[in-house]
TIBA-143759 format. One line per 4 residues: number of its first residue (from 1); their letters; for each residue x, y, z of C-alpha. Coordinates in Angstrom, 1 decimal. Layout:
BEGIN
NUM) A) X Y Z ~ ...
REM end
This chain:
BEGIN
1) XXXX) 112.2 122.7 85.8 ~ 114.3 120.6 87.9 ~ 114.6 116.8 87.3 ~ 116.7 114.3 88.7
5) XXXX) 116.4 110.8 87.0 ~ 117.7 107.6 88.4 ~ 117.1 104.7 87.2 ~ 118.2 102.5 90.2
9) XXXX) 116.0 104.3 91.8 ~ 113.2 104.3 89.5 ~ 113.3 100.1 89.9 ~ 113.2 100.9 94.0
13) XXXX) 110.2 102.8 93.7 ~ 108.2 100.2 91.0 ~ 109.5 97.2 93.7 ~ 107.7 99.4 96.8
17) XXXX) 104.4 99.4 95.1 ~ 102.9 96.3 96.9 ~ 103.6 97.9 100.2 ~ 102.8 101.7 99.4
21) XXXX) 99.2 100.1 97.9 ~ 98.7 97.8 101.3 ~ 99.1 101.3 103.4 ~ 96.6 103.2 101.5
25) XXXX) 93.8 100.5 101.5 ~ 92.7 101.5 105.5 ~ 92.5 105.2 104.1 ~ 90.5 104.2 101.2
29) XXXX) 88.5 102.1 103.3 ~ 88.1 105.1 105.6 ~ 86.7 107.3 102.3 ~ 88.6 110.6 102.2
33) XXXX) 86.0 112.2 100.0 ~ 83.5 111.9 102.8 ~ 83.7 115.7 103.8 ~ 83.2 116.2 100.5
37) XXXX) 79.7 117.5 99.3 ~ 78.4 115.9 96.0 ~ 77.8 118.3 93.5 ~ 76.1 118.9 90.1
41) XXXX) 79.6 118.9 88.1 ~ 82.6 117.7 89.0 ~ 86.0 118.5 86.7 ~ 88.8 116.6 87.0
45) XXXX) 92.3 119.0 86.0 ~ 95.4 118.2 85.7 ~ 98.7 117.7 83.9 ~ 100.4 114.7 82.5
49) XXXX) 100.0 111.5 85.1 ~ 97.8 113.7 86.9 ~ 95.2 113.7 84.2 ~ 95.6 110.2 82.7
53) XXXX) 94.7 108.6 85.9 ~ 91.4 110.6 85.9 ~ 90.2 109.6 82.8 ~ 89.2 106.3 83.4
57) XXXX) 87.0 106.8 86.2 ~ 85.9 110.2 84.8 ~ 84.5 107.5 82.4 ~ 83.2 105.2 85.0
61) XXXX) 81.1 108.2 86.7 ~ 79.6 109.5 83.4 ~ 78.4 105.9 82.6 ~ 76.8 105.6 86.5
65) XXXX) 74.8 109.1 85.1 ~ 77.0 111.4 86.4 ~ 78.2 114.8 84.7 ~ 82.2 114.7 84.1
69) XXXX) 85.0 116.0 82.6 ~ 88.7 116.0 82.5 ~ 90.4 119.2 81.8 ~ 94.3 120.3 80.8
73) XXXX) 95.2 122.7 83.2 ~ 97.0 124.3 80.8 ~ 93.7 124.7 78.8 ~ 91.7 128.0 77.8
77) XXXX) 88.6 126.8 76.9 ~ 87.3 124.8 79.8 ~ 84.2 125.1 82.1 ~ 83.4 128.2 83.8
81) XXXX) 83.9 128.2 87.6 ~ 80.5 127.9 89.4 ~ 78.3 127.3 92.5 ~ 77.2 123.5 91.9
85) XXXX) 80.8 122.4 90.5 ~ 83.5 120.7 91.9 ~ 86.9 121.4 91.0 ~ 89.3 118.3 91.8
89) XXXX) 92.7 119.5 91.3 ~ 95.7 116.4 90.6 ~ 99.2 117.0 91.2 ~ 101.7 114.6 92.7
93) XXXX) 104.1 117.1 94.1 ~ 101.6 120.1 94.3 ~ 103.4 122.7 92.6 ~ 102.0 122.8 89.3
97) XXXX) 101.9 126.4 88.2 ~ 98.8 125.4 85.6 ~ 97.3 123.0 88.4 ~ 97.7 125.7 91.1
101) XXXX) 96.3 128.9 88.7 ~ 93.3 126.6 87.6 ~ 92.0 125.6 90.9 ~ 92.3 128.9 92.2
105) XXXX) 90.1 130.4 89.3 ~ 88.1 127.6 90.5 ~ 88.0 129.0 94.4 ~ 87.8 132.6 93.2
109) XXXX) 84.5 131.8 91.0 ~ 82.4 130.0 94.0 ~ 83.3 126.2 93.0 ~ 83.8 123.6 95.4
113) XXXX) 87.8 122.8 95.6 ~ 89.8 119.5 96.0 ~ 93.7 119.2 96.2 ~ 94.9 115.9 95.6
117) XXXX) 98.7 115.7 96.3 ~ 101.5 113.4 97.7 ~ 102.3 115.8 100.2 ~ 101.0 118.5 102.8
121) XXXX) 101.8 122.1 102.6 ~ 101.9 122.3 98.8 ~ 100.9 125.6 96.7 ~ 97.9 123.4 95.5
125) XXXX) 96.6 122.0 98.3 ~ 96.7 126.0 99.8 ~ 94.4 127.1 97.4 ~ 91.7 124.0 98.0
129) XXXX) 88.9 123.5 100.6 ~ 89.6 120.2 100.9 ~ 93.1 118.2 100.5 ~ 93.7 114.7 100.3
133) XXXX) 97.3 113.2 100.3 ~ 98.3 110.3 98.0 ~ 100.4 108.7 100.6 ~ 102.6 106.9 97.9
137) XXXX) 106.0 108.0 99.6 ~ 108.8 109.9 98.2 ~ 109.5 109.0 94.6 ~ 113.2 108.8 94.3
141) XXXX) 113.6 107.8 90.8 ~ 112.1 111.1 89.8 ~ 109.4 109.7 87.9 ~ 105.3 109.4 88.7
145) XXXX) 104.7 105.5 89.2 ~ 103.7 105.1 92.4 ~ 101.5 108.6 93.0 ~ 100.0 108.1 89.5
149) XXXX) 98.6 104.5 90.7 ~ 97.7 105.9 93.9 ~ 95.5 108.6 92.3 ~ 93.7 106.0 90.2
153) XXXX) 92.6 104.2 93.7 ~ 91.8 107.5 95.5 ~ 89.7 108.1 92.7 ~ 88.3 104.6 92.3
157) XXXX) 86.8 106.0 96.0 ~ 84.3 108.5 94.8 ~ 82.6 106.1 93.1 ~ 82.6 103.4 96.2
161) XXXX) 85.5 103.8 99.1 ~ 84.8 99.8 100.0 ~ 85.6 99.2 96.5 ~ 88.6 101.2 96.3
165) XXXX) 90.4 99.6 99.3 ~ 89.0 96.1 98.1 ~ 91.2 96.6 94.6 ~ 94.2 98.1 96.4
169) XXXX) 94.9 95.1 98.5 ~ 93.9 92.6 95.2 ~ 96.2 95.1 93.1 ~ 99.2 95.0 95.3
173) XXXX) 99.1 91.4 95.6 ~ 99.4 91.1 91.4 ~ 101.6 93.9 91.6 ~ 104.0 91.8 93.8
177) XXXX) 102.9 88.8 91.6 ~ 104.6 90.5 88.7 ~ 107.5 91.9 90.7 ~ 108.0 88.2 91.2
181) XXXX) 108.1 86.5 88.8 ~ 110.0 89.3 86.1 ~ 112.7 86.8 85.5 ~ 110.1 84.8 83.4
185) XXXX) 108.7 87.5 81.3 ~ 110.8 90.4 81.1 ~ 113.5 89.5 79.4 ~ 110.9 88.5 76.1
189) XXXX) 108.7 91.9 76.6 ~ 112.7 93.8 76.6 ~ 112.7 91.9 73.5 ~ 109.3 92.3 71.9
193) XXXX) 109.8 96.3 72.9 ~ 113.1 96.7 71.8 ~ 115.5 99.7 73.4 ~ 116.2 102.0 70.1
197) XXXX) 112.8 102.5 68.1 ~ 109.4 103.3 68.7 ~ 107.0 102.2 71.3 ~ 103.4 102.6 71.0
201) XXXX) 101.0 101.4 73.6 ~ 97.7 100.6 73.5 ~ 94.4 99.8 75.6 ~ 90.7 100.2 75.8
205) XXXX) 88.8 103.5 76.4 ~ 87.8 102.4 79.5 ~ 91.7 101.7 80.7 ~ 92.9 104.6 78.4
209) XXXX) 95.3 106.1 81.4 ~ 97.5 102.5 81.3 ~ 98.5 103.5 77.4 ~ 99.0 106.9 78.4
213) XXXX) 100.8 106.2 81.4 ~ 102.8 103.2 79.5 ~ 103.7 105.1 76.6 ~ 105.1 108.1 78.9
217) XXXX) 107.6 105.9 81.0 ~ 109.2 104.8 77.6 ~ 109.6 108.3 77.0 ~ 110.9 109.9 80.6
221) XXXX) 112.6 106.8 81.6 ~ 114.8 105.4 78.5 ~ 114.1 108.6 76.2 ~ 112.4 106.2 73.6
225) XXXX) 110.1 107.7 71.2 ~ 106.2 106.7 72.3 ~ 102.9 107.0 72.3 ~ 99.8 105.7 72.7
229) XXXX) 96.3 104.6 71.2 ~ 92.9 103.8 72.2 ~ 92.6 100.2 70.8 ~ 89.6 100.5 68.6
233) XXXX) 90.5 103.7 67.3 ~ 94.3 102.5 66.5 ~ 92.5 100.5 63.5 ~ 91.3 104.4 62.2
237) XXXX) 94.6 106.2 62.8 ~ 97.6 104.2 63.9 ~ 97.1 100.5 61.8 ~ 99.0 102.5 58.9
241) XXXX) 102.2 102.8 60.8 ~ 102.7 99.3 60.9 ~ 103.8 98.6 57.0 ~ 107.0 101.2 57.2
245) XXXX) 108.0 100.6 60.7 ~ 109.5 98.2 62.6 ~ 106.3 98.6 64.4 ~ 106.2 97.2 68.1
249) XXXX) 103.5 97.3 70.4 ~ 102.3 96.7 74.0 ~ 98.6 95.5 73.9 ~ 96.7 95.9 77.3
253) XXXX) 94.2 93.2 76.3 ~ 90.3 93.8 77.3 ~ 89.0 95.7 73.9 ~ 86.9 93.8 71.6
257) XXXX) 89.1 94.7 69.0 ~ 92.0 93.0 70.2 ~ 91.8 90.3 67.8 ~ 92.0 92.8 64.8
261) XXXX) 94.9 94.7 66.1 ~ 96.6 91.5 66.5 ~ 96.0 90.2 63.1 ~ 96.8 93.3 61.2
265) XXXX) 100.5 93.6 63.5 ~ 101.2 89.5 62.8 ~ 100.3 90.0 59.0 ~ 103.1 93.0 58.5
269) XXXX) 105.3 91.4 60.5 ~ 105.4 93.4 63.9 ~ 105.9 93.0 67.3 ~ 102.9 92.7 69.4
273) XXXX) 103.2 92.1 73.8 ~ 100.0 91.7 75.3 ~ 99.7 92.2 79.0 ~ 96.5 90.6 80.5
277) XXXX) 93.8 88.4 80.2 ~ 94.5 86.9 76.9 ~ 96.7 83.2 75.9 ~ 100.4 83.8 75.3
281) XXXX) 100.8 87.3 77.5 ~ 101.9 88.5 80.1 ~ 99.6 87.2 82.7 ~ 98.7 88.0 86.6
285) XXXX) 96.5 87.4 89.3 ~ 93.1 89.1 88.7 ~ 93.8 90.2 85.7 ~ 90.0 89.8 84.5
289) XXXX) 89.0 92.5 86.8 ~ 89.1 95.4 85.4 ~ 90.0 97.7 88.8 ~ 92.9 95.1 89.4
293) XXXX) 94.1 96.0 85.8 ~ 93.4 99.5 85.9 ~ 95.7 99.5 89.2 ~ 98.7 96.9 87.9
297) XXXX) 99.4 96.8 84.5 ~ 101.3 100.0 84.0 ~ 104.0 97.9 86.0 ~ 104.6 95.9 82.4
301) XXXX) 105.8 98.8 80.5 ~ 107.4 100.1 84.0 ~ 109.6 97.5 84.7 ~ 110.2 97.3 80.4
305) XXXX) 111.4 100.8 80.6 ~ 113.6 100.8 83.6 ~ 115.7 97.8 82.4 ~ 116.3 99.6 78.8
309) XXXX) 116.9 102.4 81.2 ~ 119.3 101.1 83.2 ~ 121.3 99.2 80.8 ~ 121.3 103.0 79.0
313) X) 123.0 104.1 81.9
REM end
């Protein structure tokens, strides 16, 4: 596996998000899944930001009654291929070996087949019936920001296309919000964050991709260990971290359970940055909606992780 980081180059891509967004918004408007058939199934696969940016609106179509999943395409037991099922296959650069040998099981057994890439001409996109192009530009940095926000939005599109452009254009105006005004609240989330320990991120179910996503640029990016929690569940399985570490969190507030979370963090004396709709965090315009957060706030821990990163460097 080739992999070419830059850190300067990393910030370039993060500070091209407002534009990259305002492009795709005529697409979305446009609906690129209008040649595609609905089905009785539909999978999601991928790998890594691929499949984080699926899960939310996996969620979103399972609660409008709709029969969802999102598989690993590195995984052995997953759903047979089928007549009836639709196989939307994610990878930025579309070279995936797992991404590429999943969808084609998926061809080979009857199933309808999606490619959803950054590029044309890919191995994935080869393989599919139907391809549709990210349009997030080249990444230079070498790291997924850009394409893994673009998926979320060309996703956001199966469930309304409208909708999808409308959150675009609101997202890439708090994305440039934040770009903006960094000087006011990064240096205290480089603080709360720290640049030698742990990470771990957090969110609600419904905005599960943003921890995922969050906790993997603190990992790529500055090499910091990371990880990331579903906020409710965190009080089951990671509260107990927070008496022998010097525990530091990002919050992505929105869960009914922040309040706990926070309390249990303050009383054994962590670190806690929220990022959202909540008093004394990091704030931006539209925050309260949740398709304008599902779109920006993975910018927080972004921009976080390049400075460490660059100051690394």
């Amino acid at each position: 596996m080739t992999w070419s980081p830059d850190p300067d180059a990393f910030l370039g891509d993060l500070e091209a998000k407002p534009a990259a967004l305002r492009s795709l918004a005529p697409r979305l408007e446009a609906d690129p899944w209008r040649e595609v058939q609905p089905t009785d199934r539909t999978l999601f696969i991928g790998m890594g930001s691929s499949r984080f940016a699926a899960l939310p609106v996996a969620a979103m179509l399972r609660a409008d009654g709709r029969d969802v999943v999102v598989e690993r395409a590195s995984a052995v037991a997953v759903a047979p291929a089928a007549p009836g099922t639709l196989a939307v296959a994610i990878s930025a650069g579309g070279t995936t070996p797992e991404t590429v040998a999943a969808l084609a099981r998926h061809r080979d057994g009857g199933s309808t087949t999606v490619a959803i890439t950054n590029g044309e001409g890919s191995p994935l996109a080869e393989v599919a019936e139907h391809h549709i192009s990210l349009g997030a530009g080249e990444e230079a940095g070498g790291v997924a920001c850009r394409s893994f926000q673009h998926t979320i939005a060309v996703l956001l599109a199966v469930l309304d296309a409208r909708r999808a452009a409308d959150a675009a254009h609101r997202a890439a105006d708090a994305t440039e919000e934040l770009l903006g005004d960094r000087a006011s609240w990064l240096p205290r989330a480089v603080d709360v964050v720290g640049d030698t320990g742990s990470v771990f991120v957090l969110a609600p179910d419904e905005r599960i991709s943003s921890a995922e996503q969050g906790a993997l640029m603190f990992r790529e990016g500055p090499r910091l260990a990371a990880d990331a929690c579903e906020t409710g569940d965190w009080l089951h399985v990671d509260v107990y971290l927070t008496r022998p570490l010097d525990y530091r969190a990002v919050r992505f507030a929105g869960s009914r359970f922040d309040d706990d979370v926070a309390r249990w963090i303050d009383e054994r004396g962590g670190r806690l940055l929220s990022v959202g709709a909540v008093s004394g965090g990091v704030r931006y315009r539209g925050d309260d909606d949740p398709d304008v957060a599902l779109l920006t706030e993975t910018l927080v821990p972004e921009l976080v992780a390049a400075d460490v990163w660059r100051r690394q460097a």
